[in-house]
N, CA, C, O and CB atoms as a CASP TS submission, in Angstrom:
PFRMAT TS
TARGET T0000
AUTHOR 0000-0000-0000
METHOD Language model
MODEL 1
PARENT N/A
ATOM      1  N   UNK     1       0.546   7.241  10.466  1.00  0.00           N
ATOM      2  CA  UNK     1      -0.638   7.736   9.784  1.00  0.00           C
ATOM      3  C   UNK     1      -0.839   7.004   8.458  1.00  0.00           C
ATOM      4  O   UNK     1      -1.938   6.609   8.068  1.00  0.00           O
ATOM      5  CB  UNK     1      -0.529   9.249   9.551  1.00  0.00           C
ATOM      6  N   UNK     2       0.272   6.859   7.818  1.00  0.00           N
ATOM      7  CA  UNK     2       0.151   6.408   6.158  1.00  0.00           C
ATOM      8  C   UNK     2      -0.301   4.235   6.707  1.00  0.00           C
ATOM      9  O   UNK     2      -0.909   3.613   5.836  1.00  0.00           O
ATOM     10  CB  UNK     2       2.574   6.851   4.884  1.00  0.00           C
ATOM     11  N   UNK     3      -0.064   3.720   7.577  1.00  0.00           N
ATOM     12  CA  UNK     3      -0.434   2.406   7.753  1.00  0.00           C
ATOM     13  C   UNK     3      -1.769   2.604   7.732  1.00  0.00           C
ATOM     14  O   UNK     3      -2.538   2.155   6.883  1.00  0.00           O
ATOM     15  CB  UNK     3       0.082   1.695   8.929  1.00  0.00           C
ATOM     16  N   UNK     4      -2.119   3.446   8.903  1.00  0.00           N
ATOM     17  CA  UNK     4      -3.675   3.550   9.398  1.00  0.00           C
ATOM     18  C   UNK     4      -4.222   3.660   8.190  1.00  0.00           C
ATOM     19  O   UNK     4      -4.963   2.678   8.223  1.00  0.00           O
ATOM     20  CB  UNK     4      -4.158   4.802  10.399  1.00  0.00           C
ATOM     21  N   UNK     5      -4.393   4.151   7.139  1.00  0.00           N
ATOM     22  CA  UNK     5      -5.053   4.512   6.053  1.00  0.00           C
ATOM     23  C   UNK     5      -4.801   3.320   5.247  1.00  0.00           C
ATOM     24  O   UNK     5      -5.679   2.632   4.726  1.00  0.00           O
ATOM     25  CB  UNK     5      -4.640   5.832   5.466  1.00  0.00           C
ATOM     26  N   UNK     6      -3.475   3.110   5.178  1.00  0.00           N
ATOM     27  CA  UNK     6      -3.468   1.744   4.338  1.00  0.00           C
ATOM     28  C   UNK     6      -4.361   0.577   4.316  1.00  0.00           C
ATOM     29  O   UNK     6      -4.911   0.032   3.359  1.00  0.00           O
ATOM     30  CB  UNK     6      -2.427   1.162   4.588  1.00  0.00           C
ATOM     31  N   UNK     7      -4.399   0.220   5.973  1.00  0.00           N
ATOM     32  CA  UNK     7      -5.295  -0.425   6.780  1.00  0.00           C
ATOM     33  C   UNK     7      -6.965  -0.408   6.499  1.00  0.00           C
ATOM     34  O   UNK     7      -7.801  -1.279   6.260  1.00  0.00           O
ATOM     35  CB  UNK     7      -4.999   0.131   8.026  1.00  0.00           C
ATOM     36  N   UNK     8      -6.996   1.541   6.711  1.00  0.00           N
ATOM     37  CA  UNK     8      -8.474   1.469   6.561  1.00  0.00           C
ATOM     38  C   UNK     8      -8.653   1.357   4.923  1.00  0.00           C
ATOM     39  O   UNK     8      -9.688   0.753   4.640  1.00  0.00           O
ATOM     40  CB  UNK     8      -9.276   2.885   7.272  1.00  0.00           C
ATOM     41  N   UNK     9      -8.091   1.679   4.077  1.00  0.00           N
ATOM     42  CA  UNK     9      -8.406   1.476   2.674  1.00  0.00           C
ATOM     43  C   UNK     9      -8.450   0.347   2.388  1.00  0.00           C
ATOM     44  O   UNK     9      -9.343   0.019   1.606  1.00  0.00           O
ATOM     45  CB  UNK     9      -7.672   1.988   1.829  1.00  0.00           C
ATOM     46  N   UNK    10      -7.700  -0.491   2.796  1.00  0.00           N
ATOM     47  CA  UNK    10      -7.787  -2.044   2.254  1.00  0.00           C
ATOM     48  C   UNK    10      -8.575  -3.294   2.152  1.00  0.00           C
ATOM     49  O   UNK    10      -8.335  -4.429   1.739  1.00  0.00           O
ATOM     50  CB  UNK    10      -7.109  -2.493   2.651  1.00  0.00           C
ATOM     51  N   UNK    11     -10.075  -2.417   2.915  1.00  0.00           N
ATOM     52  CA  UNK    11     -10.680  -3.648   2.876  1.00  0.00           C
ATOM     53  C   UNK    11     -10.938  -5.069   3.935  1.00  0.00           C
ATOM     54  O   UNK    11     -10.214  -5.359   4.887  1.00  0.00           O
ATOM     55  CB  UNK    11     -10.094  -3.958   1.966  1.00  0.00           C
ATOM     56  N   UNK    12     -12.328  -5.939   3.417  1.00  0.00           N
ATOM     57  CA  UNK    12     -11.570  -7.224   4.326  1.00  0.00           C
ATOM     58  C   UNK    12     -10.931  -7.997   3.879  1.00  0.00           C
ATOM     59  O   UNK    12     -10.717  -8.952   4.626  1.00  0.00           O
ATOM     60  CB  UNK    12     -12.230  -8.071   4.948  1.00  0.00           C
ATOM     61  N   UNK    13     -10.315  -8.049   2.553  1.00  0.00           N
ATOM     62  CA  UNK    13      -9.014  -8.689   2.418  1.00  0.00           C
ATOM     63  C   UNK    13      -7.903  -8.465   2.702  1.00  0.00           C
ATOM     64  O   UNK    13      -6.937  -9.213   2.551  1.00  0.00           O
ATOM     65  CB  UNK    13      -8.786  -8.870   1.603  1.00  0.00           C
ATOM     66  N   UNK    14      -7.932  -7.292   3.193  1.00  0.00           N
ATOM     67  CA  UNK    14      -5.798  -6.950   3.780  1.00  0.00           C
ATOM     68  C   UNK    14      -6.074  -7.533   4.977  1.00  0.00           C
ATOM     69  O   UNK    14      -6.873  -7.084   5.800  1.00  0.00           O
ATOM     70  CB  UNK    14      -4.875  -4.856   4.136  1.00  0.00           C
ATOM     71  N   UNK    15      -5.460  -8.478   5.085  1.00  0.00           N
ATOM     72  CA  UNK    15      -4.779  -9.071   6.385  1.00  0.00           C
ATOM     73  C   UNK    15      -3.809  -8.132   7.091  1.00  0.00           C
ATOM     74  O   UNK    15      -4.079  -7.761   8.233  1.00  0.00           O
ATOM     75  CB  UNK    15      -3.962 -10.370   6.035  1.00  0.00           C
ATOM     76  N   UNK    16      -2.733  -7.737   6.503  1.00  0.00           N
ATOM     77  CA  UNK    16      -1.569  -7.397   7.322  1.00  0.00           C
ATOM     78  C   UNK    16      -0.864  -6.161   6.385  1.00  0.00           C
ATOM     79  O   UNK    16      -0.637  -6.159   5.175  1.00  0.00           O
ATOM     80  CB  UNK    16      -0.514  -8.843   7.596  1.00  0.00           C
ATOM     81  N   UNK    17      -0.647  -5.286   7.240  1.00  0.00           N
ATOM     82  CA  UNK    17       0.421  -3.778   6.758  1.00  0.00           C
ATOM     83  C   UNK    17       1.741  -4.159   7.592  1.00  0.00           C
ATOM     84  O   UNK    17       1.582  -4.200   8.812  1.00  0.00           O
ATOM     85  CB  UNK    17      -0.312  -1.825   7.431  1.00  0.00           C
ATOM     86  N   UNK    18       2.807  -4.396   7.176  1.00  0.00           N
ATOM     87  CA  UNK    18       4.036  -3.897   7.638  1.00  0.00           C
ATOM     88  C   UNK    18       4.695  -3.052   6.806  1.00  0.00           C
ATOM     89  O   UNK    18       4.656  -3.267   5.594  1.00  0.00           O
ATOM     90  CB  UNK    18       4.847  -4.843   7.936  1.00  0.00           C
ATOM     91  N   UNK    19       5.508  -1.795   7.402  1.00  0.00           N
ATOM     92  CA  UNK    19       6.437  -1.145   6.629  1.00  0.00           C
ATOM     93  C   UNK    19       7.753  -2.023   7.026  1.00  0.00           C
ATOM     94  O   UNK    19       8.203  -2.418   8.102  1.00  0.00           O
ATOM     95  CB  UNK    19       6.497   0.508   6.948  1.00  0.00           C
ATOM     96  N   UNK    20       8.138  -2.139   5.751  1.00  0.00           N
ATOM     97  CA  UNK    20       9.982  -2.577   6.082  1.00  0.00           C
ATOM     98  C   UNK    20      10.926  -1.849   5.699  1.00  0.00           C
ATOM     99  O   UNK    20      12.051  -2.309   5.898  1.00  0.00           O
ATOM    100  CB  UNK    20      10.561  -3.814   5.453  1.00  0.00           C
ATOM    101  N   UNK    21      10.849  -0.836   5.200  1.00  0.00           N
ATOM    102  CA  UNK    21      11.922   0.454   4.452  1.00  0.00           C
ATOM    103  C   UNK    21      11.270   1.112   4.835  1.00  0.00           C
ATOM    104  O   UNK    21      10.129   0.985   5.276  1.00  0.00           O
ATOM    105  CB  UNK    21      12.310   0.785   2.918  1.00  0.00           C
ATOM    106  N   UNK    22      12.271   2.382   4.654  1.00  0.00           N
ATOM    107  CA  UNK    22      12.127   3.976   4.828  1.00  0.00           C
ATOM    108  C   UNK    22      13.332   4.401   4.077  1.00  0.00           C
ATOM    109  O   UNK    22      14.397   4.320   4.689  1.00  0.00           O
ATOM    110  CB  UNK    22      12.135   4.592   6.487  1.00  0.00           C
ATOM    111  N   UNK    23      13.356   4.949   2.553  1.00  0.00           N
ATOM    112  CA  UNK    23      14.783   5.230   2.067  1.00  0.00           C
ATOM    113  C   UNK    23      14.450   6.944   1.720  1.00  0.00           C
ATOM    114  O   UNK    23      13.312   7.329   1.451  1.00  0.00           O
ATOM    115  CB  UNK    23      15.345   4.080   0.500  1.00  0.00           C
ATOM    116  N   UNK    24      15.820   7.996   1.788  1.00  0.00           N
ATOM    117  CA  UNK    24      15.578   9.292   1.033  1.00  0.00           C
ATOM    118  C   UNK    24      16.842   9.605   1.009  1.00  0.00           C
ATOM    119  O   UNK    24      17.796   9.415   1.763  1.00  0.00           O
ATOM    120  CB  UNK    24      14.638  10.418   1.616  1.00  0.00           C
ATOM    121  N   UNK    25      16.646  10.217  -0.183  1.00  0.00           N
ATOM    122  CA  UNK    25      17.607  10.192  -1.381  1.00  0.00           C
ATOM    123  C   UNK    25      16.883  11.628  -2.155  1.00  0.00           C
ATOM    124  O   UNK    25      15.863  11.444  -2.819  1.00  0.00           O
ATOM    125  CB  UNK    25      17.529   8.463  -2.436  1.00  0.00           C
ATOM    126  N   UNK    26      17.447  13.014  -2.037  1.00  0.00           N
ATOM    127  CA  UNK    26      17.145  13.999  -2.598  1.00  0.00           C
ATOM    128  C   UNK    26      17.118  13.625  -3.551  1.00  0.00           C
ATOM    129  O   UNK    26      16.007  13.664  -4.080  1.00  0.00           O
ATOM    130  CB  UNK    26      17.657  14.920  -2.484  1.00  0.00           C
ATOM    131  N   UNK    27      18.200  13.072  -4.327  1.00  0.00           N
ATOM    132  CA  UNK    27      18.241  12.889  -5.802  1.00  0.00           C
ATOM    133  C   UNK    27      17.328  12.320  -6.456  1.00  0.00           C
ATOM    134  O   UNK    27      16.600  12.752  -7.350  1.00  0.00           O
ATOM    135  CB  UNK    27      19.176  12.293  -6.175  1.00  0.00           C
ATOM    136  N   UNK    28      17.442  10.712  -5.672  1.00  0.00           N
ATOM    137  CA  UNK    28      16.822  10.010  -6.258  1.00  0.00           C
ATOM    138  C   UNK    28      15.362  10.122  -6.323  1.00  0.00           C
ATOM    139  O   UNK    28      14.764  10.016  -7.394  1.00  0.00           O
ATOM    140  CB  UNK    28      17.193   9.076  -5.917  1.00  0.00           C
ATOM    141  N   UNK    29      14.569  10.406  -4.821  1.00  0.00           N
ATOM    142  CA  UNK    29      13.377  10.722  -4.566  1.00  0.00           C
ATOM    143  C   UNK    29      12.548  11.830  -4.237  1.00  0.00           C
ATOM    144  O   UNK    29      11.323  11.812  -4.117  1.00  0.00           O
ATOM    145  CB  UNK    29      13.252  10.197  -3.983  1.00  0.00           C
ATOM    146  N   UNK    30      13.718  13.292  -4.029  1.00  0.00           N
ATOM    147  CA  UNK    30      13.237  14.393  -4.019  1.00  0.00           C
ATOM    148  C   UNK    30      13.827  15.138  -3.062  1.00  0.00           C
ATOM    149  O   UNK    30      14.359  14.459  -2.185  1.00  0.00           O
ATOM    150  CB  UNK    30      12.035  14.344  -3.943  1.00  0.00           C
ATOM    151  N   UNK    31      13.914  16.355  -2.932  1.00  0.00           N
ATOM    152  CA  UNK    31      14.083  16.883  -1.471  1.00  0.00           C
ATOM    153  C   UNK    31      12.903  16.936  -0.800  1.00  0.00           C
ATOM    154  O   UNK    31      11.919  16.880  -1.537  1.00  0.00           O
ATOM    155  CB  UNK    31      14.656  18.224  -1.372  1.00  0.00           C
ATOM    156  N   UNK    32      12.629  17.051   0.696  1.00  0.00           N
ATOM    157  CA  UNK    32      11.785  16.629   1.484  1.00  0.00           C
ATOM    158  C   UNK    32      10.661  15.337   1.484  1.00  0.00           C
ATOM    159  O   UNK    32       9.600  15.317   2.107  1.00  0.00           O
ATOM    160  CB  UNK    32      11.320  17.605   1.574  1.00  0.00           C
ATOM    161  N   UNK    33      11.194  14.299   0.627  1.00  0.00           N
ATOM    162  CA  UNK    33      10.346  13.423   0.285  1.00  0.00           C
ATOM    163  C   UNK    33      10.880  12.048   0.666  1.00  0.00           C
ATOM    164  O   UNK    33      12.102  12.014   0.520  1.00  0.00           O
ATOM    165  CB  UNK    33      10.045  13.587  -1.067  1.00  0.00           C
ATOM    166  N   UNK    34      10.356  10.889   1.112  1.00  0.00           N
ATOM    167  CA  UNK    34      10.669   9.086   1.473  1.00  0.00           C
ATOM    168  C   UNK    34      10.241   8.829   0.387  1.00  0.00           C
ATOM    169  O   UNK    34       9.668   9.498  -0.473  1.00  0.00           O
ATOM    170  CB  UNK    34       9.884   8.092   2.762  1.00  0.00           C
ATOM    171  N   UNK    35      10.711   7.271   0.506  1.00  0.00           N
ATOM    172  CA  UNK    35      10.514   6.372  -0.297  1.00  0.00           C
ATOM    173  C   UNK    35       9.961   5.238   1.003  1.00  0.00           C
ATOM    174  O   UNK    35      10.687   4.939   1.950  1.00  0.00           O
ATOM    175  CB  UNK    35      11.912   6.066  -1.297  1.00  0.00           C
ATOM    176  N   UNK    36       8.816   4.807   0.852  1.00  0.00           N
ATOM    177  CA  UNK    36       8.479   4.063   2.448  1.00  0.00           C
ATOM    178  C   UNK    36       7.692   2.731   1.733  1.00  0.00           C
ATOM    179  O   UNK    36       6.688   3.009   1.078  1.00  0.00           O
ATOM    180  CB  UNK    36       7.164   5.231   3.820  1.00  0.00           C
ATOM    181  N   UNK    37       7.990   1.665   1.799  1.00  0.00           N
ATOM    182  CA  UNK    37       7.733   0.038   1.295  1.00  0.00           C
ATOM    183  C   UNK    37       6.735  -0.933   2.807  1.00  0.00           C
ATOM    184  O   UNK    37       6.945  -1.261   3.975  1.00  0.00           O
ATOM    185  CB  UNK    37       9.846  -0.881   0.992  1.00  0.00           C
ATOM    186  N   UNK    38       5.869  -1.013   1.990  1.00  0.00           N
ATOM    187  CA  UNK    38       5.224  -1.815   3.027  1.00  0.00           C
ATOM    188  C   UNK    38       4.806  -3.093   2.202  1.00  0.00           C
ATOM    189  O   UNK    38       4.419  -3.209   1.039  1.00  0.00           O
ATOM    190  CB  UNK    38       3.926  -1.017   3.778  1.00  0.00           C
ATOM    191  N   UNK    39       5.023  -4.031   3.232  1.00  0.00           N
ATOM    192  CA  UNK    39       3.964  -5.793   2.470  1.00  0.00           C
ATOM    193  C   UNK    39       3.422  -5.661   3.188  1.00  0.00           C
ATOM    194  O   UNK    39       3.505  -5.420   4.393  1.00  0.00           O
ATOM    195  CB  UNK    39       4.334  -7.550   2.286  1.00  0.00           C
ATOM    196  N   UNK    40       2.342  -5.905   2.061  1.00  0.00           N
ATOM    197  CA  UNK    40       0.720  -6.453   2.609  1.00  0.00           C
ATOM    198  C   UNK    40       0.111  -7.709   2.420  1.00  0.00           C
ATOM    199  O   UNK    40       0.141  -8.157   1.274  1.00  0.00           O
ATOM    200  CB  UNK    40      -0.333  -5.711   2.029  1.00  0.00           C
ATOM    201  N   UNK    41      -0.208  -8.096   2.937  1.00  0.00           N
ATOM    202  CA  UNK    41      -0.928  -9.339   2.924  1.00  0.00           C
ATOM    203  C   UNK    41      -2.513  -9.582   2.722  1.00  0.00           C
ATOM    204  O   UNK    41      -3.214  -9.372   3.711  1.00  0.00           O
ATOM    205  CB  UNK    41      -0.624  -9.842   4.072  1.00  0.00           C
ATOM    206  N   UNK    42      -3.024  -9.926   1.749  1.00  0.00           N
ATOM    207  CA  UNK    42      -4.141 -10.271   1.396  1.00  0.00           C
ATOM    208  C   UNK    42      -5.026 -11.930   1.125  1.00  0.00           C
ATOM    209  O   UNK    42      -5.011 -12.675   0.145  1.00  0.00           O
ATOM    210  CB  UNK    42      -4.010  -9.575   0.440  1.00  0.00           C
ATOM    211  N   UNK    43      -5.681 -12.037   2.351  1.00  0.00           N
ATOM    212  CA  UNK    43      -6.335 -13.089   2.602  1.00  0.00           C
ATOM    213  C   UNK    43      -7.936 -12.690   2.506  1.00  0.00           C
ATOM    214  O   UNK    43      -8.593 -11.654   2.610  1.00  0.00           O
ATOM    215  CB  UNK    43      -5.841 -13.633   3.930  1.00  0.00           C
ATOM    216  N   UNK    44      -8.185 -14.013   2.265  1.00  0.00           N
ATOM    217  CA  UNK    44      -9.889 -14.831   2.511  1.00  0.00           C
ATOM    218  C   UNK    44      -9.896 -15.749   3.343  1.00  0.00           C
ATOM    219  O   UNK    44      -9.475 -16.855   3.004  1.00  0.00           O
ATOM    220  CB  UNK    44     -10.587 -15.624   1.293  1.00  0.00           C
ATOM    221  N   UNK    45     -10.436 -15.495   4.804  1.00  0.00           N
ATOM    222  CA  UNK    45     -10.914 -16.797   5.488  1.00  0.00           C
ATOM    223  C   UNK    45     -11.755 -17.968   4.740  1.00  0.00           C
ATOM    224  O   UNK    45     -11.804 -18.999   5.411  1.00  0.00           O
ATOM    225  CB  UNK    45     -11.764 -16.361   6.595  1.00  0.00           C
ATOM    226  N   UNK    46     -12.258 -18.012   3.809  1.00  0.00           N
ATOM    227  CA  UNK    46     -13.139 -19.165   2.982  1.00  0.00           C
ATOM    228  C   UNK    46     -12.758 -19.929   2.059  1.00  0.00           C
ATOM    229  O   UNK    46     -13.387 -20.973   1.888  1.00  0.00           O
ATOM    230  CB  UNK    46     -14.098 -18.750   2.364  1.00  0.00           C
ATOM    231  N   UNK    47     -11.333 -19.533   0.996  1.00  0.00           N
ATOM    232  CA  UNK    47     -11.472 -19.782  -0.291  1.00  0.00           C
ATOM    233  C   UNK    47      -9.781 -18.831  -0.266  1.00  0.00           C
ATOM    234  O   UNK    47      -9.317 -18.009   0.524  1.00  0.00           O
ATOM    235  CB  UNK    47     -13.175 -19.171  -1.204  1.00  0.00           C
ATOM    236  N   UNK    48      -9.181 -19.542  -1.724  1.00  0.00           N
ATOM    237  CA  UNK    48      -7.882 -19.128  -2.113  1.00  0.00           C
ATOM    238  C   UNK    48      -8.582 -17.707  -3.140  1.00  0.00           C
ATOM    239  O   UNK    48      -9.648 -17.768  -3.752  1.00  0.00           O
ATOM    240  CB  UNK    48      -6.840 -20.597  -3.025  1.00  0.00           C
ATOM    241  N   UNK    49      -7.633 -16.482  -3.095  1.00  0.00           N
ATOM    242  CA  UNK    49      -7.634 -15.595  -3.880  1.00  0.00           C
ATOM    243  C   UNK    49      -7.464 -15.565  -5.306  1.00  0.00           C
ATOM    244  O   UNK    49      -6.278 -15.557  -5.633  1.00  0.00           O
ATOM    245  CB  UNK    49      -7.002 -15.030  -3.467  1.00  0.00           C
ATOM    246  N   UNK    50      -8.159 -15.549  -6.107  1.00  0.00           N
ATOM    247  CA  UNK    50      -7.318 -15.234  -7.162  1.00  0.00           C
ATOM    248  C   UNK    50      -6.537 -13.810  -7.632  1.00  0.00           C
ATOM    249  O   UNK    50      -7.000 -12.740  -7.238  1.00  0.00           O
ATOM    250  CB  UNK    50      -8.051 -15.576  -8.062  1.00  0.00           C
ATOM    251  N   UNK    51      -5.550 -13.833  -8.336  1.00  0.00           N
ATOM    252  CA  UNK    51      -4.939 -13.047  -8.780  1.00  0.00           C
ATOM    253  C   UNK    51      -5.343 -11.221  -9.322  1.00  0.00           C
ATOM    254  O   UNK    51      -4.832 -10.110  -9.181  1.00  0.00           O
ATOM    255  CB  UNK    51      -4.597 -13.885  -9.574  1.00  0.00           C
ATOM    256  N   UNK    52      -6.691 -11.887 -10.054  1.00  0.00           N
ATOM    257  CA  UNK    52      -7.509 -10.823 -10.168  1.00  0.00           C
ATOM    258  C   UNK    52      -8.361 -10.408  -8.759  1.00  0.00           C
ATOM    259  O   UNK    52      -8.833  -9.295  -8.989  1.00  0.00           O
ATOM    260  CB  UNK    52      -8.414 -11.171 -11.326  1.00  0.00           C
ATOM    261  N   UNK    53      -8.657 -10.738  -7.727  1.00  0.00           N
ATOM    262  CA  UNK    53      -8.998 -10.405  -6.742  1.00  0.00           C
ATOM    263  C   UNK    53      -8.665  -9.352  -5.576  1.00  0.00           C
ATOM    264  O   UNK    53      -9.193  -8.556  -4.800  1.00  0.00           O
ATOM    265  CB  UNK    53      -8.994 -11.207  -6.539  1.00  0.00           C
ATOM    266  N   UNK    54      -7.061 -10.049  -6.098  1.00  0.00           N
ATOM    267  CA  UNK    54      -6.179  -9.052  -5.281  1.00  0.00           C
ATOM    268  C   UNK    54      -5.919  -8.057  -6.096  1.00  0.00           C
ATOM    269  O   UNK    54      -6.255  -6.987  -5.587  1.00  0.00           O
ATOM    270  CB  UNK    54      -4.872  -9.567  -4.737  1.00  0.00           C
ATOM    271  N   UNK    55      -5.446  -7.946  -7.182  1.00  0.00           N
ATOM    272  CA  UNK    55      -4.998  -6.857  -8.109  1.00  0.00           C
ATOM    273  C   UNK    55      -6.228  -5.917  -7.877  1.00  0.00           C
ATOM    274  O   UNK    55      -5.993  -4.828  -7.352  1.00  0.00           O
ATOM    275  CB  UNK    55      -4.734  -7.351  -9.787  1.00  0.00           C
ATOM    276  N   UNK    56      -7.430  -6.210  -8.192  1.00  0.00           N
ATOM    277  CA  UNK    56      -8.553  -5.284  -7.689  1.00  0.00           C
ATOM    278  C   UNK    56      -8.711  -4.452  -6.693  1.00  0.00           C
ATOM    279  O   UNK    56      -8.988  -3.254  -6.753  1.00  0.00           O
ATOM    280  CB  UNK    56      -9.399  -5.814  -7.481  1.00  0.00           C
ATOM    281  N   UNK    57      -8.415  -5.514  -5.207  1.00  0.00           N
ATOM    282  CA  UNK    57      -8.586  -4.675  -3.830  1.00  0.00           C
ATOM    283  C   UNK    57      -7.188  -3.949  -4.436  1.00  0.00           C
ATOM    284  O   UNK    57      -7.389  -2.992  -5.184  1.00  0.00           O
ATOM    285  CB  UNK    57      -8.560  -5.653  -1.963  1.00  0.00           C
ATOM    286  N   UNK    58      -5.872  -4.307  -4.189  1.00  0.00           N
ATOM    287  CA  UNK    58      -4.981  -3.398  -4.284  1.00  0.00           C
ATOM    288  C   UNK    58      -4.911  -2.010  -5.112  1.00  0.00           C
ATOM    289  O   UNK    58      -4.448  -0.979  -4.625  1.00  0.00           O
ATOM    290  CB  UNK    58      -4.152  -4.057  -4.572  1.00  0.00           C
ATOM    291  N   UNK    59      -5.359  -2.100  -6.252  1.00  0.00           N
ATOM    292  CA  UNK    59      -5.850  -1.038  -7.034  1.00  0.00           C
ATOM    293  C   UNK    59      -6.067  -0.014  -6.555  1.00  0.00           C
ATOM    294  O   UNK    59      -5.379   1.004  -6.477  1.00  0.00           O
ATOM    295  CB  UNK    59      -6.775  -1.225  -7.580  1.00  0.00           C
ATOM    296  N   UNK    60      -7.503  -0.358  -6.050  1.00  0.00           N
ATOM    297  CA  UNK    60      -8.351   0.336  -5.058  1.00  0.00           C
ATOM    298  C   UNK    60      -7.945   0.781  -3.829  1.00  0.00           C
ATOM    299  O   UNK    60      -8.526   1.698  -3.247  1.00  0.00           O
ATOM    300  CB  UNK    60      -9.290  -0.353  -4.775  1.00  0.00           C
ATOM    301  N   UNK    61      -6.761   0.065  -3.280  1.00  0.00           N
ATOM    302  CA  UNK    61      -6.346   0.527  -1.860  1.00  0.00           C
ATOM    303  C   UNK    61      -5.414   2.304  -2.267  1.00  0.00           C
ATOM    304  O   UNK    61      -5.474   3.456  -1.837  1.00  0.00           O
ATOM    305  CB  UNK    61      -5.033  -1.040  -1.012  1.00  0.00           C
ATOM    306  N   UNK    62      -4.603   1.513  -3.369  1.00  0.00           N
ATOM    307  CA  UNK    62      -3.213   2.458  -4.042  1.00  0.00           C
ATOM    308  C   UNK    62      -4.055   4.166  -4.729  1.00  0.00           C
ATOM    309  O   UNK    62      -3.599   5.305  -4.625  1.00  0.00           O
ATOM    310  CB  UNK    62      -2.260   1.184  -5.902  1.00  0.00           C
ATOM    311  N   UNK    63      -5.057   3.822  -5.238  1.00  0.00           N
ATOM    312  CA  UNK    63      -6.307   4.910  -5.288  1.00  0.00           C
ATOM    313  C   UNK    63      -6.221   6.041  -4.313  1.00  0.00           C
ATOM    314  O   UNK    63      -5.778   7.181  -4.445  1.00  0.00           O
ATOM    315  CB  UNK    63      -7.715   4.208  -4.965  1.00  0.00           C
ATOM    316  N   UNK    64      -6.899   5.264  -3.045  1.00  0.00           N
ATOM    317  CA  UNK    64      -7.613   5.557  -2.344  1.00  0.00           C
ATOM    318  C   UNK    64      -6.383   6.194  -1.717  1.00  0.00           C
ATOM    319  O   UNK    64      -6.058   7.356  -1.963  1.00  0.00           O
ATOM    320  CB  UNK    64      -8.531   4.615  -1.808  1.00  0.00           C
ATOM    321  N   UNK    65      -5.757   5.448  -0.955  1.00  0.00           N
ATOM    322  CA  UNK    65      -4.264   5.960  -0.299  1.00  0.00           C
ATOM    323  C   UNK    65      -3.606   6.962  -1.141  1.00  0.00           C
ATOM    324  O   UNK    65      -3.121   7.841  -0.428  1.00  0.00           O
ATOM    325  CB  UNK    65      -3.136   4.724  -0.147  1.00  0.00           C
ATOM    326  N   UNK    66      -3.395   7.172  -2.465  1.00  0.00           N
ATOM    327  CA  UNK    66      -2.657   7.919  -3.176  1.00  0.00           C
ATOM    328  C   UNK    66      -3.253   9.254  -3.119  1.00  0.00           C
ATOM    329  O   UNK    66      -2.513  10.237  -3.071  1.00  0.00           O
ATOM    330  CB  UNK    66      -2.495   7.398  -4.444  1.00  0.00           C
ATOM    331  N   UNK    67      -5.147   9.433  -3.121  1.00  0.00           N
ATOM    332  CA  UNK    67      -5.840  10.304  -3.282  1.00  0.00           C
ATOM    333  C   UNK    67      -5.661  11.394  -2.244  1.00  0.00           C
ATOM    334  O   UNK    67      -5.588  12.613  -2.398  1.00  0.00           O
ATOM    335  CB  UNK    67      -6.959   9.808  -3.404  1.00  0.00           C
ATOM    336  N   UNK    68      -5.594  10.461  -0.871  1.00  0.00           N
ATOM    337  CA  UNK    68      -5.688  11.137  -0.121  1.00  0.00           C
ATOM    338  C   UNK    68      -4.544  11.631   0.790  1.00  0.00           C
ATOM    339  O   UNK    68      -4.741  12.300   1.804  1.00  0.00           O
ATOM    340  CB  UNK    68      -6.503  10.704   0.290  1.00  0.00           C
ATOM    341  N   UNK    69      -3.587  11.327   0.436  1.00  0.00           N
ATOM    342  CA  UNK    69      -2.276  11.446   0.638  1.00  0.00           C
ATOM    343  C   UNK    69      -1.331  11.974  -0.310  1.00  0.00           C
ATOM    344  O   UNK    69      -0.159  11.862   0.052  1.00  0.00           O
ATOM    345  CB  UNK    69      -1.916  10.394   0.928  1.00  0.00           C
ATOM    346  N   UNK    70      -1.499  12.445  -1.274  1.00  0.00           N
ATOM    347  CA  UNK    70      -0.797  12.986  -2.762  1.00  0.00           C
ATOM    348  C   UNK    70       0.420  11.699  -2.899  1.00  0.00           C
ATOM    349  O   UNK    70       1.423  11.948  -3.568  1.00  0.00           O
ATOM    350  CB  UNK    70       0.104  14.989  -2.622  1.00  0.00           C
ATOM    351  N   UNK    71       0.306  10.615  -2.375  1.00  0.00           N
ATOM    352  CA  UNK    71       1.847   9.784  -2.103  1.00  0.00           C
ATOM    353  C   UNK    71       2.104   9.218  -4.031  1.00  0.00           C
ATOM    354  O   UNK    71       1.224   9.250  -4.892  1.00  0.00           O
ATOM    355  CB  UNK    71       1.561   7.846  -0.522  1.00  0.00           C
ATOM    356  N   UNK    72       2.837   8.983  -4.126  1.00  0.00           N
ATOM    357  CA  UNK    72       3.058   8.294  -5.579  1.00  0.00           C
ATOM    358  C   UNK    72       3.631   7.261  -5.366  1.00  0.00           C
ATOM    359  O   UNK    72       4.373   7.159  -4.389  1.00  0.00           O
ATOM    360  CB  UNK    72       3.833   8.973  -6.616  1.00  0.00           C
ATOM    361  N   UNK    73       3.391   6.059  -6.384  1.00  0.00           N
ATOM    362  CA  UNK    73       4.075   4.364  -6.447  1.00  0.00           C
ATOM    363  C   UNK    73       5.257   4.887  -7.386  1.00  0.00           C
ATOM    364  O   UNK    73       5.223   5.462  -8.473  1.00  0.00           O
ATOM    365  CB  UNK    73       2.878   2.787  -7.354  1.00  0.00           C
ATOM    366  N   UNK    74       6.148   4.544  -6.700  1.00  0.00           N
ATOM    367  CA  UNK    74       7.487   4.283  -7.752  1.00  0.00           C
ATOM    368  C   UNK    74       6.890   3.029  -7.833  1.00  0.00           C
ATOM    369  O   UNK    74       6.024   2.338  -7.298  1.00  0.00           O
ATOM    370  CB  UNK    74       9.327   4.383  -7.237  1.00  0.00           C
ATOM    371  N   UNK    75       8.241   3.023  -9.294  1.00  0.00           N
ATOM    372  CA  UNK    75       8.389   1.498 -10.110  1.00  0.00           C
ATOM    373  C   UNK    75       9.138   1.132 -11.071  1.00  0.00           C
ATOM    374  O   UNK    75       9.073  -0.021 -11.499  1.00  0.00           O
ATOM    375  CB  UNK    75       7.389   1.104 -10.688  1.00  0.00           C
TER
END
């Protein structure tokens, strides 16, 4: 469920969702709660990204996904 959304939040620049972790750790991250890591990949078929381009869509993805999911970014 949390890809699908990732997916649909991201725009036509996310190329690609993989999750590669899944960690939990009462302590560290809560009781009943993950810690779940995905790379994403953000492309333009036309033209190289800039930095600010992506930071934007991503923003906006982490928003959108966070809103609707109560999820939080560690960091």
């Amino acid at each position: 469920d949390l890809e699908r959304r990732i997916t649909s939040a991201g725009g036509k620049l996310l190329e690609g969702v993989r999750l590669f972790d899944v960690y939990r750790d009462e302590e560290r991250v809560g009781a009943g709660k993950k810690s779940m890591a995905f790379a994403l990949t953000y492309r333009a078929p036309d033209r190289t990204l800039t930095s600010e381009e992506v930071d934007k869509a991503h923003d906006r993805l982490v928003k959108k996904v966070a809103g609707a999911t109560g999820a939080e970014v560690r960091g």
